[in-house]
DSSP file (Angstrom, degrees, kcal/mol; ACC not computed):
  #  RESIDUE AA STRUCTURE BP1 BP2  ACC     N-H-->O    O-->H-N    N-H-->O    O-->H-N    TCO  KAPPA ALPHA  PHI   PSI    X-CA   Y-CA   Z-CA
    1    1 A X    >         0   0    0      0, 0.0     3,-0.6     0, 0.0     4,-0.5   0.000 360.0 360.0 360.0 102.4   11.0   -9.2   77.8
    2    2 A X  T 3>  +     0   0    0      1,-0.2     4,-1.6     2,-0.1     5,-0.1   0.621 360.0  83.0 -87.2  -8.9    8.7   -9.3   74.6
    3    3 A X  H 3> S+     0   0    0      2,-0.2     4,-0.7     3,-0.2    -1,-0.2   0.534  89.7  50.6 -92.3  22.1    9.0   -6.2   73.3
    4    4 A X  H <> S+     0   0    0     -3,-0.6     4,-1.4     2,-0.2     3,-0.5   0.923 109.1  56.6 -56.4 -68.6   12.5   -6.9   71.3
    5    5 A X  H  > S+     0   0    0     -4,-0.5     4,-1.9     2,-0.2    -2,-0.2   0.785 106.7  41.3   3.2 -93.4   10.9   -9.7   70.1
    6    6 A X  H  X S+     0   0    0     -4,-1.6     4,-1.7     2,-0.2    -1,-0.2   0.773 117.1  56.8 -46.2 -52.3    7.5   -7.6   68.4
    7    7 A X  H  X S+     0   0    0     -4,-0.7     4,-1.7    -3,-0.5    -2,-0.2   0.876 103.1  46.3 -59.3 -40.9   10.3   -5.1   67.3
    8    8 A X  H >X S+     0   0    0     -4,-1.4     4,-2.6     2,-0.2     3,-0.7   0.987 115.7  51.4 -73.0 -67.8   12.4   -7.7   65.4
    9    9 A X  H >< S+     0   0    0     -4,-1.9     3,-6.9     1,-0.3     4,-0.2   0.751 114.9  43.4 -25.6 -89.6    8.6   -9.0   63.6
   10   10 A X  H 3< S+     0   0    0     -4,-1.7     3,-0.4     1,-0.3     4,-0.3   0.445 102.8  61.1 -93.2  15.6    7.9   -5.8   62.6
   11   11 A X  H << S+     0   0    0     -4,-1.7     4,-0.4    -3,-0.7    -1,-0.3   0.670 109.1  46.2 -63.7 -21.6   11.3   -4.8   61.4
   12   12 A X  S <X S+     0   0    0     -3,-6.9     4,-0.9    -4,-2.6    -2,-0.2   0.433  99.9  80.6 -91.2   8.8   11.0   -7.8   58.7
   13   13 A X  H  > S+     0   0    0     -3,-0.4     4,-2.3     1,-0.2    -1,-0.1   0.779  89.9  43.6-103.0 -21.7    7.3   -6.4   58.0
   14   14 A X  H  > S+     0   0    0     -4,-0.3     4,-1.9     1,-0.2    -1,-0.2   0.869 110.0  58.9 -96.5 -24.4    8.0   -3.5   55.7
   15   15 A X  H  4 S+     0   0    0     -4,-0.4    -1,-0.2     1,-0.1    -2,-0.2   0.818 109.6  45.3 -82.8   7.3   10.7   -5.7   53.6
   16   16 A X  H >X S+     0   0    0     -4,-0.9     3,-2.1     2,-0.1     4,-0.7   0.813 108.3  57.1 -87.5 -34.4    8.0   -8.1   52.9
   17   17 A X  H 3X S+     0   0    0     -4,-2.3     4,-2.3     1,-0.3    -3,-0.1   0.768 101.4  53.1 -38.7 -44.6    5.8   -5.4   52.0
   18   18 A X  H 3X S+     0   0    0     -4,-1.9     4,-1.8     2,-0.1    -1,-0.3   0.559 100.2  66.8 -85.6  14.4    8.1   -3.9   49.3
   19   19 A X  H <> S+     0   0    0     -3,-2.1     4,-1.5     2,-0.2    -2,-0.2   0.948 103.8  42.7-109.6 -99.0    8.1   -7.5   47.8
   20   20 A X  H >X S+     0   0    0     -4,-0.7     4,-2.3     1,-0.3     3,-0.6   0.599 115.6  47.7  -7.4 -75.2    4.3   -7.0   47.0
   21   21 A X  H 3X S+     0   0    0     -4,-2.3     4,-1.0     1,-0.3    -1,-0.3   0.902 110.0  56.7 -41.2 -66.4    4.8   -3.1   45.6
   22   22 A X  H 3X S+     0   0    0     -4,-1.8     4,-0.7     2,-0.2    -1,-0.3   0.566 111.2  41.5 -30.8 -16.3    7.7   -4.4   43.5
   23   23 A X  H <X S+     0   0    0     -4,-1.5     4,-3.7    -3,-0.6     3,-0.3   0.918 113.4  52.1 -93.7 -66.8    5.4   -6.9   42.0
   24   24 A X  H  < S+     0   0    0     -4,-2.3     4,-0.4     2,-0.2    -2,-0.2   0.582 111.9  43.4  -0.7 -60.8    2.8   -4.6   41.7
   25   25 A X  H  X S+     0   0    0     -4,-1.0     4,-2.4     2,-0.3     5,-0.4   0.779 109.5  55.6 -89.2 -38.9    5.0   -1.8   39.7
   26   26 A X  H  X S+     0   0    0     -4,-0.7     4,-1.8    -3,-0.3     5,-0.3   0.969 111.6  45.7 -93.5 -49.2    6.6   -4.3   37.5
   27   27 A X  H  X S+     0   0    0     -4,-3.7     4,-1.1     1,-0.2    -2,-0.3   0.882 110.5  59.9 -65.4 -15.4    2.6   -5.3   36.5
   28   28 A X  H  > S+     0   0    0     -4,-0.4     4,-3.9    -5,-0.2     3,-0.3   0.942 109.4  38.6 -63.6 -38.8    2.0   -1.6   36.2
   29   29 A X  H  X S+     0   0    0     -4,-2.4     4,-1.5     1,-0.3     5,-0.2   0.737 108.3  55.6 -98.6 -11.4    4.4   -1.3   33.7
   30   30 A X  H  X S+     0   0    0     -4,-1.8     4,-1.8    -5,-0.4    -1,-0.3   0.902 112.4  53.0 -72.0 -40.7    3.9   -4.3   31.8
   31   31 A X  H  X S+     0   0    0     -4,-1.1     4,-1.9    -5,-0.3    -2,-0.2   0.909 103.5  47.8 -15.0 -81.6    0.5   -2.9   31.7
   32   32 A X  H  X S+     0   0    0     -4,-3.9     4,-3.9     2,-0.2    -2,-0.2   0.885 115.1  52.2 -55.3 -31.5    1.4    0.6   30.5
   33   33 A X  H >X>S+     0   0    0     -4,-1.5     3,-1.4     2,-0.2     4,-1.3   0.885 107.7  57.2 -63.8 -86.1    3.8   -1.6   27.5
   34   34 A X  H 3X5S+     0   0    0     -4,-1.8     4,-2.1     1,-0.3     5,-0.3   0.606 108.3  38.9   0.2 -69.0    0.8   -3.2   27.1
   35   35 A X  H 3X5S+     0   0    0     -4,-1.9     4,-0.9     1,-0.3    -1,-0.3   0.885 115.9  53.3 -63.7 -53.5   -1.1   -0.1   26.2
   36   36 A X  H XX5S+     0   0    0     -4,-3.9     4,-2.7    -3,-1.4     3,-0.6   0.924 112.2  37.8 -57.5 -41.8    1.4    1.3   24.4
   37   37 A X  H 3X5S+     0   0    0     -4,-1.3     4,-0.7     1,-0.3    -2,-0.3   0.663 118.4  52.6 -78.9  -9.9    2.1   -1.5   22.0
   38   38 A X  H 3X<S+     0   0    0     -4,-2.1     4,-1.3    -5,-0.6    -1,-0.3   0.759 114.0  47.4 -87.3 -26.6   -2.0   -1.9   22.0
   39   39 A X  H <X S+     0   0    0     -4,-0.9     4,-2.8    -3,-0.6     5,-0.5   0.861 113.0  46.7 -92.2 -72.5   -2.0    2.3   21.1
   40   40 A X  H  X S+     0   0    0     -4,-2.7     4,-2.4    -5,-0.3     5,-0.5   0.945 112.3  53.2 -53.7 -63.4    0.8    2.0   18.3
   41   41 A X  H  X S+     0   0    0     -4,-0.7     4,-0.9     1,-0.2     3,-0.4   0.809 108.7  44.7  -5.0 -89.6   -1.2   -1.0   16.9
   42   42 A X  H  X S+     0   0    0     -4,-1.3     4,-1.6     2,-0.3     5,-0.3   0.803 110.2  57.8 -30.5 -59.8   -4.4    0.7   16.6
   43   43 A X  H  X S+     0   0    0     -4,-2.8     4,-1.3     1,-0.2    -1,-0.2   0.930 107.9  50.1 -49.6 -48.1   -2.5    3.7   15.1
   44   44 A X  H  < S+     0   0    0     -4,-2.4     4,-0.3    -5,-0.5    -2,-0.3   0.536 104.7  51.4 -81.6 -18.8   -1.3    1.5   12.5
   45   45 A X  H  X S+     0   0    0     -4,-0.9     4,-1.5    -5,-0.5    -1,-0.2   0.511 112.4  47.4 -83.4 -11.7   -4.3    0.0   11.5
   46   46 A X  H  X S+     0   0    0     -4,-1.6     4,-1.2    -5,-0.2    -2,-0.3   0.785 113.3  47.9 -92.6 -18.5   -6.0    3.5   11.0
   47   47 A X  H  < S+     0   0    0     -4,-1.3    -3,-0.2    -5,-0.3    -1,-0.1   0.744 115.7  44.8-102.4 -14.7   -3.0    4.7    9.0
   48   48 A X  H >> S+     0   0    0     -4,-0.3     4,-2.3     2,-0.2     3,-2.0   0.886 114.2  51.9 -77.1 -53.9   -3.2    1.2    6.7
   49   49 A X  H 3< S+     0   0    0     -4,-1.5    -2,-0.2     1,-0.3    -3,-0.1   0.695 107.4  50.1 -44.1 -36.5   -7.2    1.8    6.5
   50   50 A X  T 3X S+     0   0    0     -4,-1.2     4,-0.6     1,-0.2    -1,-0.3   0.490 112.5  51.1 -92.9  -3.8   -6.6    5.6    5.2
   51   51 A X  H <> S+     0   0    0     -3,-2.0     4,-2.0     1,-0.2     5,-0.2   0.793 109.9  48.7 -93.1 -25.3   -4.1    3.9    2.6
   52   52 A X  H  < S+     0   0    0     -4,-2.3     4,-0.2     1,-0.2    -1,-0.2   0.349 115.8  41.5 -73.0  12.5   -6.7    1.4    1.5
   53   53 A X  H  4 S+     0   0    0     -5,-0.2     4,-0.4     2,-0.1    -1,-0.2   0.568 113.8  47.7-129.9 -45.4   -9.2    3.8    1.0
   54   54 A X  H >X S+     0   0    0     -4,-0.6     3,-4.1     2,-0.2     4,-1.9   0.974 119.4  46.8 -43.9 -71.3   -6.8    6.6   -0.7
   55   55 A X  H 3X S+     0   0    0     -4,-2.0     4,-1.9     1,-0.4     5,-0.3   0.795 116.2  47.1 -68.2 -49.9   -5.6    3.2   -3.2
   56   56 A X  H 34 S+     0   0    0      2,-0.3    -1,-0.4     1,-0.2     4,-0.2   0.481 109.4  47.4 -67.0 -16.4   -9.4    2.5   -3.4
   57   57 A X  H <> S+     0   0    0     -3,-4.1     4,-2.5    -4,-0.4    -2,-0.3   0.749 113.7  56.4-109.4 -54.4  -10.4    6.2   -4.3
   58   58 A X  H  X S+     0   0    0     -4,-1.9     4,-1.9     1,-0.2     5,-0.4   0.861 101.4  50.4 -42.0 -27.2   -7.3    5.9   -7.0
   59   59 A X  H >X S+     0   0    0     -4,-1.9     4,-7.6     1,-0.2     3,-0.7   0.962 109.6  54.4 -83.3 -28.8   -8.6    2.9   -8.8
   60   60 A X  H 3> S+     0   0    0     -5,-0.3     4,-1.8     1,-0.2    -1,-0.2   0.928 109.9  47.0 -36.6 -50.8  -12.0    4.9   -9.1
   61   61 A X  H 3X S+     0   0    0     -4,-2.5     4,-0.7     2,-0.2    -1,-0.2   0.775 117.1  44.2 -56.5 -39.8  -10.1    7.7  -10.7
   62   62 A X  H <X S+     0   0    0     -4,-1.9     4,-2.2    -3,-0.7     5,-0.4   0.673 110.3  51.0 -91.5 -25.6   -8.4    5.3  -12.9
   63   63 A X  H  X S+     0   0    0     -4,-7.6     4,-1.8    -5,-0.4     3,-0.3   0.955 111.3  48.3 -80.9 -14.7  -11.2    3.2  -13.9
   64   64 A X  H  X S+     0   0    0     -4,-1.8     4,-3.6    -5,-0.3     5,-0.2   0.856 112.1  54.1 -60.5 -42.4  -13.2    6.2  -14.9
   65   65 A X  H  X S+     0   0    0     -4,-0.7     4,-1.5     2,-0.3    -1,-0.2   0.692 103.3  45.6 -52.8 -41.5  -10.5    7.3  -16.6
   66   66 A X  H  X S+     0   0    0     -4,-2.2     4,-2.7    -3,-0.3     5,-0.2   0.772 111.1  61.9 -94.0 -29.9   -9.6    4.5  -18.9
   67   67 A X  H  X S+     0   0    0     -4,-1.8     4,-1.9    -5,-0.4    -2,-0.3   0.979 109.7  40.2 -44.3 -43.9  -13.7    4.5  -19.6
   68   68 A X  H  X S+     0   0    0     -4,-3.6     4,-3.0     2,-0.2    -2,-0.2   0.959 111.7  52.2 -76.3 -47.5  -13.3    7.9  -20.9
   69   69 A X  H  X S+     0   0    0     -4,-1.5     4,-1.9    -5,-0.2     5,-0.3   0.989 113.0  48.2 -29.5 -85.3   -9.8    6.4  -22.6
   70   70 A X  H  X S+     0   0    0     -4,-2.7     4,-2.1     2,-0.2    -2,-0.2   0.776 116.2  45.5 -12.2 -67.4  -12.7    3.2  -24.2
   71   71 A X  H >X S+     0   0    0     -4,-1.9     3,-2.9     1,-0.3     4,-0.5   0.924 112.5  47.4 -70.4 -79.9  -15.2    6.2  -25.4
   72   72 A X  H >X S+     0   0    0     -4,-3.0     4,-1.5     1,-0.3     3,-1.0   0.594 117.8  41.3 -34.0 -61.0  -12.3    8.3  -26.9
   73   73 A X  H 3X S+     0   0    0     -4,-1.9     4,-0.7     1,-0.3    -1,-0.3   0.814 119.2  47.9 -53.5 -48.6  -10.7    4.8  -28.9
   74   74 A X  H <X S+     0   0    0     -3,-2.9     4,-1.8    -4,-2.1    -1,-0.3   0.955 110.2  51.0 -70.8 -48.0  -14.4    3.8  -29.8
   75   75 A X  H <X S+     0   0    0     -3,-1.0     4,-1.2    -4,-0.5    -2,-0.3   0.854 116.9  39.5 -78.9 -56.5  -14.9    7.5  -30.9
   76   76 A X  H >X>S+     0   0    0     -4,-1.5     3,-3.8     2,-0.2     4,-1.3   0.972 109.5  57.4 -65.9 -85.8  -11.5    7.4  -33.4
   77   77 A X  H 3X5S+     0   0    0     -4,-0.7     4,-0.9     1,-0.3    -1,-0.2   0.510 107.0  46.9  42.7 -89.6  -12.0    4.1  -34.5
   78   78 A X  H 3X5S+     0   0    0     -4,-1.8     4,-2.1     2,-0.2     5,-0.3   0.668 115.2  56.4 -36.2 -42.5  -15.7    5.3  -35.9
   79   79 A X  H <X5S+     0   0    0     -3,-3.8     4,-1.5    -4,-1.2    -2,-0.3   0.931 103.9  41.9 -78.4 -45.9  -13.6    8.1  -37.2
   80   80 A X  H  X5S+     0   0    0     -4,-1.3     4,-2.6     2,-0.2    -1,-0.2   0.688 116.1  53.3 -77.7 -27.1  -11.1    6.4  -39.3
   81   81 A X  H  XXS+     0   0    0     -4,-0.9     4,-2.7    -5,-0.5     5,-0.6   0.972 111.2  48.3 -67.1 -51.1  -14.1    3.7  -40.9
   82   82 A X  H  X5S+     0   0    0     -4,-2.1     4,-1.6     1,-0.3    -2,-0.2   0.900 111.5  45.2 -81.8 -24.3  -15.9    6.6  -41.7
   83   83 A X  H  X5S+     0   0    0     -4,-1.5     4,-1.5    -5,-0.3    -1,-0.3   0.968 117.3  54.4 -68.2 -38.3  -12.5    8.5  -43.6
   84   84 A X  H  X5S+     0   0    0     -4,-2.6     4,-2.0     2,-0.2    -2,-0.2   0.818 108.6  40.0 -54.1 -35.2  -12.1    5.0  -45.1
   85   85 A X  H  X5S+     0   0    0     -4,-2.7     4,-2.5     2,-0.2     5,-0.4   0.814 115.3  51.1 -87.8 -52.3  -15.4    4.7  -46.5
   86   86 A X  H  X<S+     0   0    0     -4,-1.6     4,-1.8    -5,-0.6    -2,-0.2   0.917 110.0  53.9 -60.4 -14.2  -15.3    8.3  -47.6
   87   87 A X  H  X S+     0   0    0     -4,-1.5     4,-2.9     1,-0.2     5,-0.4   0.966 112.0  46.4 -76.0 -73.0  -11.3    7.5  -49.5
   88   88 A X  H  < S+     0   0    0     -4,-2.0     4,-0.2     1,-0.2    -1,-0.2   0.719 112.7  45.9 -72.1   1.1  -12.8    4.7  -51.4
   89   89 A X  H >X S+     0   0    0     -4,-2.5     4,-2.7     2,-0.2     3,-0.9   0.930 114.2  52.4 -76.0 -37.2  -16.1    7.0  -52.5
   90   90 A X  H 3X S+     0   0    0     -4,-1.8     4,-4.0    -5,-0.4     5,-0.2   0.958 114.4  40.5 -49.6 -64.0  -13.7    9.7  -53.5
   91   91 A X  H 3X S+     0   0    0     -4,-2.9     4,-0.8     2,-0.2    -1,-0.3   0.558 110.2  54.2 -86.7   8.6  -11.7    7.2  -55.6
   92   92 A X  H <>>S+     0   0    0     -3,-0.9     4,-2.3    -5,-0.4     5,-0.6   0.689 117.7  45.5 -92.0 -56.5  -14.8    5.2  -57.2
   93   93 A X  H  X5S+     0   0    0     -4,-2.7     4,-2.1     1,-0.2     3,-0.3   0.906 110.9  48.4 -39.2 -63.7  -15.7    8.9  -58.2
   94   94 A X  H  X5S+     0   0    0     -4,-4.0     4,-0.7     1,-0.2    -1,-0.2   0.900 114.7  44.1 -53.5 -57.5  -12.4    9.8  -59.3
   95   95 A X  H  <5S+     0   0    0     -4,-0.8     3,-0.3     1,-0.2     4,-0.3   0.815 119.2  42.5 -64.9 -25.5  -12.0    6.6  -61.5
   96   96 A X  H >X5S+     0   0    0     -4,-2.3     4,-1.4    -3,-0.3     3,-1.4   0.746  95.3  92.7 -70.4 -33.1  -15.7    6.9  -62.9
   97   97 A X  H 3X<S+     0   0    0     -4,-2.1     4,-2.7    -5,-0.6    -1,-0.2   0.754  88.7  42.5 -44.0 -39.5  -14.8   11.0  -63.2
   98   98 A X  H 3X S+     0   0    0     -4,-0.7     4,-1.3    -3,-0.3    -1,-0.3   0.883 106.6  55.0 -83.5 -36.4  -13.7   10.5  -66.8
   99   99 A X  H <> S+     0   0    0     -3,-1.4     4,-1.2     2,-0.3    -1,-0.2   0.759 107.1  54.1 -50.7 -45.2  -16.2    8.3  -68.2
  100  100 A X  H >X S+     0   0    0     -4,-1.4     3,-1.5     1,-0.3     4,-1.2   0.997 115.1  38.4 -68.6 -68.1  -18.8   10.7  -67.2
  101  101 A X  H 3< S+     0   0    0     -4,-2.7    -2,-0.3     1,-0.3    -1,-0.3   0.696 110.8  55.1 -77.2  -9.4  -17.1   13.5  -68.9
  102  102 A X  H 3< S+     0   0    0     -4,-1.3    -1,-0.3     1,-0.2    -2,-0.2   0.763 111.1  49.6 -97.1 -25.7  -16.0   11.7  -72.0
  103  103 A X  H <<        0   0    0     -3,-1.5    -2,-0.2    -4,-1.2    -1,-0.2   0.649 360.0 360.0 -76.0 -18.4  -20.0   10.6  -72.4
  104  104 A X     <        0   0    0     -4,-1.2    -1,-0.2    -5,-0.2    -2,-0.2   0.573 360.0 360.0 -75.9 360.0  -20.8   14.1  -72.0
């Protein structure tokens, strides 16, 4: 009588079976880690990219800034020669001032 036999086979058939699925599910979900940690990754190189590019739009800001800074300091600078130059005409005037009137 073989068909005990053929029952007993294909009673082992479905625990070899779940051997396979089990294998299967644990590489789906190594997979899906995969994906995730591949996702968060990716997230974190766009959110690094938008700080280099903010940092990069700041130094613009700041190098324009200290140019305008340059002009001003060149601009005072210019300002203070030219009060200097006008102090000592003032006081070549001043000291000459008497001479003039005392010849007058």
């Amino acid at each position: 009588m073989r068909p005990p036999v053929r029952s007993k086979q294909f009673g082992r058939l479905p625990r070899r079976s779940r051997r396979p699925k089990g294998f299967t599910a644990g590489i789906a979900v190594a997979v899906e880690e995969q994906a995730a940690a591949t996702n968060e990754i990716s997230r974190s190189v766009t959110e690094a990219a938008l700080g280099t590019e903010s940092a990069a739009r700041q130094m613009e800001g700041l190098k324009l800034a200290v140019g305008e800074t340059d002009q001003s300091a060149a601009q005072v600078h210019q300002a203070a020669t030219d009060v200097t130059q006008q102090n000592k005409n003032v006081s070549a005037t001043v000291e000459t001032f008497p001479l003039g009137v005392a010849a007058a």
